[in-house]
C-alpha positions in Angstrom: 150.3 74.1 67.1 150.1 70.5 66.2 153.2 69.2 67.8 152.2 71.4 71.3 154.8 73.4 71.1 153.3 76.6 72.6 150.3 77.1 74.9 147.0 77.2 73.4 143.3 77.5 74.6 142.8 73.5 75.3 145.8 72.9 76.4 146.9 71.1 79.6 150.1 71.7 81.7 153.0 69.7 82.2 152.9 69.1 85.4 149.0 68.0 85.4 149.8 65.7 82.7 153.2 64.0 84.6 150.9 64.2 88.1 147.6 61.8 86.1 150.7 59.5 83.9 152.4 58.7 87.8 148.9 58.5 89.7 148.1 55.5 86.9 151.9 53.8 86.4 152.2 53.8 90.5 148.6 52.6 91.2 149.3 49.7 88.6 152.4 49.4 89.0 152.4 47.8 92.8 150.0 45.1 91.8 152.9 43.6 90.2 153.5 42.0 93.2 150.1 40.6 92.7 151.4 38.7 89.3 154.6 37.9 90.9 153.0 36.0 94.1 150.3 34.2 91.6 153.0 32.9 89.1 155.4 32.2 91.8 152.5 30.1 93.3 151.4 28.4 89.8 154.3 27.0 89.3 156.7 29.1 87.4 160.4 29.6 88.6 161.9 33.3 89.7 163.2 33.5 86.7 160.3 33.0 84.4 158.3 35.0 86.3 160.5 38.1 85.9 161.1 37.4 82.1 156.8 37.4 81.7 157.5 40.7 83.2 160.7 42.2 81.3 159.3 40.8 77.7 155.7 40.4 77.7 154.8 43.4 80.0 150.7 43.3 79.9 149.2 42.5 83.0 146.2 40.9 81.4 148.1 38.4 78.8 150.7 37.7 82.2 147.9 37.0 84.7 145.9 35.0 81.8 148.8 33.0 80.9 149.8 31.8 84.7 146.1 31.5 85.7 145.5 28.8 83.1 148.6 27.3 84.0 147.7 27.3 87.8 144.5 25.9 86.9 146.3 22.6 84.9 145.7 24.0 81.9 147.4 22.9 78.3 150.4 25.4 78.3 149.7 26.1 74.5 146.1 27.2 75.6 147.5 29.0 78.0 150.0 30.9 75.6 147.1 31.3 72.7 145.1 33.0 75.8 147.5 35.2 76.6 148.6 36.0 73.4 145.0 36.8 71.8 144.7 39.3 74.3 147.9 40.8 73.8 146.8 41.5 70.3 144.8 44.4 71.5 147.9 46.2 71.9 148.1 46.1 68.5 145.6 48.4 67.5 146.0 50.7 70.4 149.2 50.9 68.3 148.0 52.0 65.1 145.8 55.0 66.8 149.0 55.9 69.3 151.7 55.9 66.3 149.7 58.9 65.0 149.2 60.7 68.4 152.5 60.3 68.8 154.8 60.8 65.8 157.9 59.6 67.2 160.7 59.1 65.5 161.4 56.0 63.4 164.8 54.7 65.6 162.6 55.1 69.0 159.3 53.0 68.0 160.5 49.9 68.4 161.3 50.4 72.3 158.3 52.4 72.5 156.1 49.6 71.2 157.0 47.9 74.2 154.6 50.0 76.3 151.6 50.4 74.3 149.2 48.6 77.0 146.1 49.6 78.2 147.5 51.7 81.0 149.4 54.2 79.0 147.0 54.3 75.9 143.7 55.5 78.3 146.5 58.2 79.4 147.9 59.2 76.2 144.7 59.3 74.3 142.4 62.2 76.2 145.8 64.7 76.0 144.8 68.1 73.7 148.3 68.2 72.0 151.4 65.7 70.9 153.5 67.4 73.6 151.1 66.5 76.2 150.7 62.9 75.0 154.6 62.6 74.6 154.7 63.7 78.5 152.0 61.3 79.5 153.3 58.1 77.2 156.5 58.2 78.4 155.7 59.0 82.3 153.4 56.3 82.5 155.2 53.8 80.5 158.2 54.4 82.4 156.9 54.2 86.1 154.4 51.4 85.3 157.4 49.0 83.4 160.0 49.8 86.5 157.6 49.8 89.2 155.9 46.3 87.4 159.1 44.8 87.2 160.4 45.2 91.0 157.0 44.5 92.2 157.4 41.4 90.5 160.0 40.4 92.0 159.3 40.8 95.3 156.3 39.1 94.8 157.7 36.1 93.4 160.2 36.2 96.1 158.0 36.4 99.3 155.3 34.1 97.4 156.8 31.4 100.4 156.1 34.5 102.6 152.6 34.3 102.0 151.8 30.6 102.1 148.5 29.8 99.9 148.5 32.3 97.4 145.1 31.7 96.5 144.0 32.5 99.8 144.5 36.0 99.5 142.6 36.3 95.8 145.8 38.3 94.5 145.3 37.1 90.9 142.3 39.9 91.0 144.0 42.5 91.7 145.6 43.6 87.4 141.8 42.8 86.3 140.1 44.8 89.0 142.3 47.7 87.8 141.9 46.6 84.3 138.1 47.2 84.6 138.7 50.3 86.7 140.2 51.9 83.6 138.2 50.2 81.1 134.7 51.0 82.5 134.9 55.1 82.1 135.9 53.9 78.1 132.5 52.1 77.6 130.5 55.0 76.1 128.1 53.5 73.8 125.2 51.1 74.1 127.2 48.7 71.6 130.5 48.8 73.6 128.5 48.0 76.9 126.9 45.6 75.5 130.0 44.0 73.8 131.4 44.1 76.9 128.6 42.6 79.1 128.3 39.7 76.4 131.9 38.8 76.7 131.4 38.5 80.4 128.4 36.3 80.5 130.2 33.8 77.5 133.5 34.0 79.7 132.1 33.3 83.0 129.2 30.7 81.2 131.9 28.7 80.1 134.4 28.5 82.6 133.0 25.1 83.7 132.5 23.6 80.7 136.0 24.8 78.8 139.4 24.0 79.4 141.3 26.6 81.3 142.1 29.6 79.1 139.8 28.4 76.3 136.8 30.4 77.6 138.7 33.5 77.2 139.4 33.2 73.6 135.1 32.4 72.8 134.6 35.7 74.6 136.3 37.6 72.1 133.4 36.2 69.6 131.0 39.3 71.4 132.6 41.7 69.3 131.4 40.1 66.1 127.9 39.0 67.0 126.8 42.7 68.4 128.2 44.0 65.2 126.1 41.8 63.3 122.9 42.2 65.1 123.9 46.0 64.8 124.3 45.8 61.3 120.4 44.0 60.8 118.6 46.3 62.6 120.2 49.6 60.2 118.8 47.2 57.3 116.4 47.5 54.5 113.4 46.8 56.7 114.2 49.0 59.8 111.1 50.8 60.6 111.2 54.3 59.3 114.0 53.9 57.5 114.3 54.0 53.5 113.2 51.4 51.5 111.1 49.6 54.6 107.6 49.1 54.9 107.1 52.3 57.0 109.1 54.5 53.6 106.4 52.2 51.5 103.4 53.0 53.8 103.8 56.6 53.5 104.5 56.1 49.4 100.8 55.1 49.3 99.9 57.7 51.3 99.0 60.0 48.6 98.1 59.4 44.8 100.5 59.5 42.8 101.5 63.1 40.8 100.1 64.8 44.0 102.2 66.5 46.8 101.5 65.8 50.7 99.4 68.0 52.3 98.8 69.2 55.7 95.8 69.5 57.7 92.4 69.7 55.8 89.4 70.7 56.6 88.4 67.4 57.9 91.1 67.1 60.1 92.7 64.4 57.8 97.0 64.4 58.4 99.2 62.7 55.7 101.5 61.1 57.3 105.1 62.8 56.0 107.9 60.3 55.0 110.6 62.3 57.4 108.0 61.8 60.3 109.1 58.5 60.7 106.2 56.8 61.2 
């Protein structure tokens, strides 16, 4: 049934679905610490740190936000940075709130845990009940695990003495790749992808801290439109190009193709593609 209800061919057991939602929200969860040592160690107090945590609650956005920061960057850079790529979030919401169908007094709070970790869980589940299990398991280990990680991070940060001796602000984007990478399936979303690295890391001495960021959203765009010429009027074989012309002329007009005649001669057939 739609909702799950019953067990179906396709389906996917409870407790498979709880044991891959707490493998994710546990694995992620601990590198809280990571964000709480690196904010602590940029600059912010206990108490912002924490509230990043509680309110904003996307690794990415957090770890964007306080690296710019660390890295004397304008703070309103910093938050346009951060909040750019909390946008995301959005759209993983307007695919989720489908999968989903929760009810209307519970999407609000549920909103609040529509990040990357929980949307690469919910989405590969064969039925609502299943993606239900797996929202809500990983959304609710990842935000309390997150939270006391954070904390403890941001309270041993004097523990640890140089923070960015230990390359800690890696950590929430080495998992965020981990989870993103098995996502890139098509040539056009590697290559997005790839672009937005090389514009990111191109301009990260030539940009203001966090500014770099927000030009390597602009891959998305350009592939699209260099996607978009080569399906146009003059892609080879295509309709309307000089190939679909070529094979117009082919013949005279009023008579059909033919095949093979008795001097070997071969007219060359519009759906050949040539």
């Amino acid at each position: 049934m739609a909702d799950g209800s019953v067990i179906t061919a396709g389906t996917k057991p409870d407790a498979a679905v709880v044991r891959d939602a707490l493998g994710v929200g546990i694995a992620v969860g601990l590198s809280g610490f990571a964000f709480g040592v690196t904010s602590a160690g940029s600059g912010l107090s206990l108490l912002q740190t924490c509230a990043l945590s509680l309110l904003v609650f996307t690794g990415a956005s957090q770890f964007a936000l306080v690296g710019a920061l660390a890295a004397g960057g304008n703070p309103y850079t910093a938050a346009a940075g951060a909040f750019f790529l909390g946008v995301r979030n959005s759209f993983y919401g307007l695919r989720l709130s489908q999968l989903l169908a929760l009810p209307r007094a519970v999407r609000p709070f549920a909103a609040h845990w529509v990040i990357d970790e929980t949307t690469a869980v919910t989405l590969p589940q064969p039925t609502r009940r299943a993606a239900r299990i797996g929202f809500t398991v990983t959304g609710l280990t990842l935000y309390v695990l997150w939270n006391l990680t954070t904390l403890v991070g941001a309270l041993g940060a004097e523990a640890l003495g140089d923070t960015d001796a230990w390359g800690l602000d890696a950590a929430s984007p080495a998992v965020f790749l981990a989870l993103l990478a098995p996502m890139l399936k098509t040539t056009t979303e590697r290559v997005t992808a790839g672009l937005a690295v090389v514009l990111a890391l191109g301009l990260l001495p030539l940009l203001p801290a966090g500014v770099p960021v927000l030009v390597s959203a602009l891959a998305a765009p350009v592939v699209l439109f260099m996607k978009g010429r080569d399906k146009g009027p003059f892609t080879k074989g295509r309709g309307g190009g000089p190939a679909a012309r070529n094979d117009q002329h082919a013949q005279p007009a009023g008579k059909a193709p033919h095949a093979e005649g008795a001097k070997g001669s071969r007219t060359t057939m519009p759906e050949d593609g040539r």
